[in-house]
C-alpha positions as CSV (number, residue, x, y, z in Angstrom):
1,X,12.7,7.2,-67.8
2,X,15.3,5.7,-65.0
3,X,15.7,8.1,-62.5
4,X,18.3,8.1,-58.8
5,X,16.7,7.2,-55.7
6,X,16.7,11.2,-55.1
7,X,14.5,12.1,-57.9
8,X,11.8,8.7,-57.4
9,X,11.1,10.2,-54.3
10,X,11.0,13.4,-54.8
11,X,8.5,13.1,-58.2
12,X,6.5,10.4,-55.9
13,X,6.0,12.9,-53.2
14,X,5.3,16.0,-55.3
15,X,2.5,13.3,-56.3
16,X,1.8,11.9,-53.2
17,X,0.8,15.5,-51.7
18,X,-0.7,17.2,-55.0
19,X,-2.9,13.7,-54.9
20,X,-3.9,14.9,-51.3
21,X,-4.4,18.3,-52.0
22,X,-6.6,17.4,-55.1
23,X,-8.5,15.4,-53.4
24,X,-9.7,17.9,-50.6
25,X,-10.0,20.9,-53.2
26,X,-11.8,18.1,-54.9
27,X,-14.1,17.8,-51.9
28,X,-14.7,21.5,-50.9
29,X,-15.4,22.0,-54.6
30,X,-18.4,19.6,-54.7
31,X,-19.5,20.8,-51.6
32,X,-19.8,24.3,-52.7
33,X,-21.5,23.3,-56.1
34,X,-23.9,20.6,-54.2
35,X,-24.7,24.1,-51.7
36,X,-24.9,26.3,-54.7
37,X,-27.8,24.3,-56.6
38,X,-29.4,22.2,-54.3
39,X,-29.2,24.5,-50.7
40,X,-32.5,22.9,-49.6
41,X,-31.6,19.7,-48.9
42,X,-28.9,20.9,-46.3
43,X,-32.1,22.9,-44.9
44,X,-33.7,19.8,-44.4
45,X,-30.5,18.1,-43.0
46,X,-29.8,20.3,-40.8
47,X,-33.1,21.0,-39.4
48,X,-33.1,17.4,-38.1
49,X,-30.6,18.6,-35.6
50,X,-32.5,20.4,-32.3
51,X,-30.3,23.0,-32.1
52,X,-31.3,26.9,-32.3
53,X,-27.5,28.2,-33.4
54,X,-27.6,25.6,-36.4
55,X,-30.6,27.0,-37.5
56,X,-29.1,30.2,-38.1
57,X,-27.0,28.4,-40.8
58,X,-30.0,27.0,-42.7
59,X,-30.8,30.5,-43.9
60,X,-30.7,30.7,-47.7
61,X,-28.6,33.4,-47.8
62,X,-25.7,32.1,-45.8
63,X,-25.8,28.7,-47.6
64,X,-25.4,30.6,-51.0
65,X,-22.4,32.9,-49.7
66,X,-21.2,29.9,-48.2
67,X,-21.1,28.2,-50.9
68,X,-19.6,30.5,-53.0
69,X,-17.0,30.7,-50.7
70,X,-16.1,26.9,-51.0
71,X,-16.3,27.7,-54.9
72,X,-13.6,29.3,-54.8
73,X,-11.5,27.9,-52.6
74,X,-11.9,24.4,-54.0
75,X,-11.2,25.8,-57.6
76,X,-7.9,27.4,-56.6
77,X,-6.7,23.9,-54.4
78,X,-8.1,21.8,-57.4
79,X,-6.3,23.5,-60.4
80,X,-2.6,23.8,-58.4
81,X,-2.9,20.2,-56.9
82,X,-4.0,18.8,-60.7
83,X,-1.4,21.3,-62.4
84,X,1.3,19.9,-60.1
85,X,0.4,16.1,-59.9
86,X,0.1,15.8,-63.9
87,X,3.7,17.8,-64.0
88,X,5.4,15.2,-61.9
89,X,3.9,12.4,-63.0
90,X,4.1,13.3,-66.7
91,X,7.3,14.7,-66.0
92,X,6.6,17.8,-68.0
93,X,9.3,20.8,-67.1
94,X,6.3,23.0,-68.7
95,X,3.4,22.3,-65.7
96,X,6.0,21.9,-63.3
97,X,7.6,25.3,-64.0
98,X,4.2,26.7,-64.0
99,X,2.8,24.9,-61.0
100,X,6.2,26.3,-59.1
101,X,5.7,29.5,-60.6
102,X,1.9,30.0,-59.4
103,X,3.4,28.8,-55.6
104,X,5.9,31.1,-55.8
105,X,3.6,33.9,-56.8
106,X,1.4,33.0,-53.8
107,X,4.0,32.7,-51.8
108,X,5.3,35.9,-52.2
109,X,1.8,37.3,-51.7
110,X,1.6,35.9,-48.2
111,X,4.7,37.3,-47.0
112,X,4.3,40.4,-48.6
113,X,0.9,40.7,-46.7
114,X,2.4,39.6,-43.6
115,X,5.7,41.9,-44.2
116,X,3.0,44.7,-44.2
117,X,0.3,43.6,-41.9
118,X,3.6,43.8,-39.2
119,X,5.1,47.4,-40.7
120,X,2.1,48.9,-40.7
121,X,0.5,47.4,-37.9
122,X,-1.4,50.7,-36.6
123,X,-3.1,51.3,-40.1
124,X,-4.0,47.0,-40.2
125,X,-6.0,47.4,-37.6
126,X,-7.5,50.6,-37.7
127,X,-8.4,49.5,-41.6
128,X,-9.3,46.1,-40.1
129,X,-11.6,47.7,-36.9
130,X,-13.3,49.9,-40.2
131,X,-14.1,46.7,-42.0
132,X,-15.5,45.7,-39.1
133,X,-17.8,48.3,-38.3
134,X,-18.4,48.6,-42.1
135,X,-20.7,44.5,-41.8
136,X,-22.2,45.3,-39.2
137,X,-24.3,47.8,-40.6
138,X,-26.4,44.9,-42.1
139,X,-27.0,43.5,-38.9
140,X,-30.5,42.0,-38.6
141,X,-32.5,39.6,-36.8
142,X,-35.1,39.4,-38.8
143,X,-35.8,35.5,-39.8
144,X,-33.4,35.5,-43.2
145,X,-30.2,35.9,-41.6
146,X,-27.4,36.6,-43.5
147,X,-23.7,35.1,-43.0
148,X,-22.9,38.5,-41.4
149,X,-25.4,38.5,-38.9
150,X,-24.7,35.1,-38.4
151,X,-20.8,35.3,-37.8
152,X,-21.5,38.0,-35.7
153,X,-24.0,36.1,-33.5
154,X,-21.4,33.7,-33.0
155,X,-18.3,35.7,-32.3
156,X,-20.6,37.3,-29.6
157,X,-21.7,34.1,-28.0
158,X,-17.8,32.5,-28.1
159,X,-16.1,35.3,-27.1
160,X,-18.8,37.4,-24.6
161,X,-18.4,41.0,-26.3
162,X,-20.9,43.1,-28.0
163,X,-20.2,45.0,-31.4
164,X,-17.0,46.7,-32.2
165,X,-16.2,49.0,-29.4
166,X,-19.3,48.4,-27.7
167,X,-23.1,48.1,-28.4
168,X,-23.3,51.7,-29.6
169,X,-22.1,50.2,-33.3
170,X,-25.1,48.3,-34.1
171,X,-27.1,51.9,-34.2
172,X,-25.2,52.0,-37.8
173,X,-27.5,49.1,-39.0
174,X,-30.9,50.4,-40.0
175,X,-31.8,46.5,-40.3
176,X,-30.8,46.2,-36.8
177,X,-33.2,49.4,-35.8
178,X,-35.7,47.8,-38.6
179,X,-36.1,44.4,-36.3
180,X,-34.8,45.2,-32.4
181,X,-38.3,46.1,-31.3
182,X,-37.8,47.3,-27.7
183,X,-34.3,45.7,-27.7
184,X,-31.2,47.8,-26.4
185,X,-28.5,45.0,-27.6
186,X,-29.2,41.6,-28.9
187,X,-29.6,38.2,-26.9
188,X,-25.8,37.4,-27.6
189,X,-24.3,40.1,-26.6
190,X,-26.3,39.2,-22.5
191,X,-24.7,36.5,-20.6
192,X,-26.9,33.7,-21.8
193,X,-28.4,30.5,-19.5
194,X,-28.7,28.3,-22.5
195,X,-26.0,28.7,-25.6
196,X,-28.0,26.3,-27.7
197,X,-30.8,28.5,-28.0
198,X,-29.2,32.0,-27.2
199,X,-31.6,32.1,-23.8
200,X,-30.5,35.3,-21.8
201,X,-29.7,34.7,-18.2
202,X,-31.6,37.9,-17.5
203,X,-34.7,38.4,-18.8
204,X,-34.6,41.9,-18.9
205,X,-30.9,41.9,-20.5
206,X,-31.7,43.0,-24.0
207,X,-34.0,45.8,-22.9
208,X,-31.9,47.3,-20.0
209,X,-28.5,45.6,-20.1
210,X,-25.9,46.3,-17.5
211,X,-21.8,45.3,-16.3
212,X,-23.5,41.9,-14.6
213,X,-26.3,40.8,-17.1
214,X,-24.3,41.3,-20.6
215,X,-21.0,42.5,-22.0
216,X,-22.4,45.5,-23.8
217,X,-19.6,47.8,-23.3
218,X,-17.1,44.7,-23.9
219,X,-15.7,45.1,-27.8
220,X,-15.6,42.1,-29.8
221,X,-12.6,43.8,-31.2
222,X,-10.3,44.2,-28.8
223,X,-11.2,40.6,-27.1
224,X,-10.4,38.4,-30.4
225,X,-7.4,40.0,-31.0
226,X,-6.1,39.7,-27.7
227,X,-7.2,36.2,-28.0
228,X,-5.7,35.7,-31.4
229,X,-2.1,36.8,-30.2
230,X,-2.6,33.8,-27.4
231,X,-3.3,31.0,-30.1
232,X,0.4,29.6,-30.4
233,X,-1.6,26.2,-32.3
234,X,-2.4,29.1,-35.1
235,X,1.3,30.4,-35.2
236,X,2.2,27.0,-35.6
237,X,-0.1,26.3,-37.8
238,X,0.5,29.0,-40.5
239,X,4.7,28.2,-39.8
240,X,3.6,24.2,-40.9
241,X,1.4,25.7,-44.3
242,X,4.1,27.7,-44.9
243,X,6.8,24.6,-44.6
244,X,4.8,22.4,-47.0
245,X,4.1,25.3,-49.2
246,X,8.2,25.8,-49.6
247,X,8.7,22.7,-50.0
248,X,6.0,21.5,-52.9
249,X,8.2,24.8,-54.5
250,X,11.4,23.3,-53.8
251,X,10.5,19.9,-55.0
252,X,8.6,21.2,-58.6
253,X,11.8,23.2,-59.6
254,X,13.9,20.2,-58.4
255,X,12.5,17.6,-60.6
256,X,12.2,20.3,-63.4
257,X,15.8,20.3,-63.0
258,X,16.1,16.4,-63.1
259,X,14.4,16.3,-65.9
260,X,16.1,18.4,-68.0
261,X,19.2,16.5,-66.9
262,X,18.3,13.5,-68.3
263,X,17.0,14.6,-71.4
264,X,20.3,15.9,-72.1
265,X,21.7,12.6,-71.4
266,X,19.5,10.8,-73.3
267,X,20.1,12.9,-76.2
């Protein structure tokens, strides 16, 4: 079928991006499957590296919720980006209607979330502080880590807080009790002399920490969201996704459109 200008570029870059999008679903899909069956050999891979905070990762059990993780993700970006590069190069009104329908859907499920995130900002984060407190209850650091132990190991060590509110909140963790030993707070929660290996500055930090040897009454809380309202590269980030995301709608209803306008002339 002859189409304008208007319409060859717009079915080429409905393509051009769904091609790109399908390709990185594509990706994080294989990634995720390669994790989900064969999780030792990223063990071994990893291992290579010297370092004591990639270790953490090697755990099984963070490589299989990982993985899971990527699962999903990949599925999702892999059946939208095929749905709506078949639909514009087949020029089918059918996937292209759906494939616009599906965006719109999640469209309106961001903003919705957003709309309410903002109008009920109070309850977002004292639901969100609840989650919170809610994984760290399996905190452990026993030798098999789990992802939440692990995240919360590193949002320690990046952003210098302890726990929630303050160390108090990992006395809700009976794995934490289970595995501390003589330990008040854990090594990232102390002002640490080597990051790579999580080497407290004071020796003495985890057993009697204090205002200069940790940040024990610091809340992780409080600190990354203070720190996330100062990331304008996020803002404009999520403005950008939410550009392209309008405009893949824009263009699918657009060449659905076309199309139907010449069938009708062809008939």
């Amino acid at each position: 079928m002859v189409f304008d200008c208007g319409v060859w570029c717009a079915k080429y870059l409905l393509c051009i991006l769904n091609f790109i999008f399908f390709v990185l679903g594509t990706i994080i899909f294989g990634v995720g499957l390669w994790l989900a069956v064969d999780k030792h050999s990223l063990i071994a891979l990893l291992k290579l590296v010297e370092s004591e905070r990639i270790e953490h990762f090697t755990q099984p059990q963070v490589i299989e919720q990982m993985a899971y993780a990527l699962l999903v993700i990949g599925a999702v970006m892999f059946f939208l980006s095929l749905l709506g590069y078949l639909g514009a190069m087949r020029e089918s009104r059918c996937l292209l209607s759906t494939y616009g329908t599906l965006l719109i859907l999640l469209l309106v499920a961001e903003i919705v979330a957003g709309g309410l995130a903002v109008f009920y900002k109070d309850k977002v984060r004292a639901e969100s502080k609840k989650f919170l407190q809610t994984t760290i209850k399996s905190y452990t650091l026993s030798e098999n880590m789990d992802a939440t132990s692990v995240m919360w190991n590193q949002l320690m060590v990046n952003f210098g807080c302890c726990g929630v509110n303050d160390y108090h909140d990992f006395d809700e963790s009976q794995a934490w009790k289970d595995t501390r030993g003589n330990r008040t707070i854990p090594d990232t929660c102390c002002i640490l002399k080597d990051v790579e290996k999580l080497v407290p500055r004071d020796e003495d930090c985890t057993v009697n920490p204090s205002d200069s040897n940790s940040f024990y009454k610091n809340g992780c809380y409080g600190v990354f969201t203070d720190w996330l309202i100062r990331q304008r590269e996020l803002i404009i980030g999520v403005i950008v996704a939410g550009i392209v995301h309008l405009i893949l709608v824009i263009l699918a209803f657009a060449l659905c459109k076309a199309f139907a306008k010449y069938d009708d002339m062809r008939l």
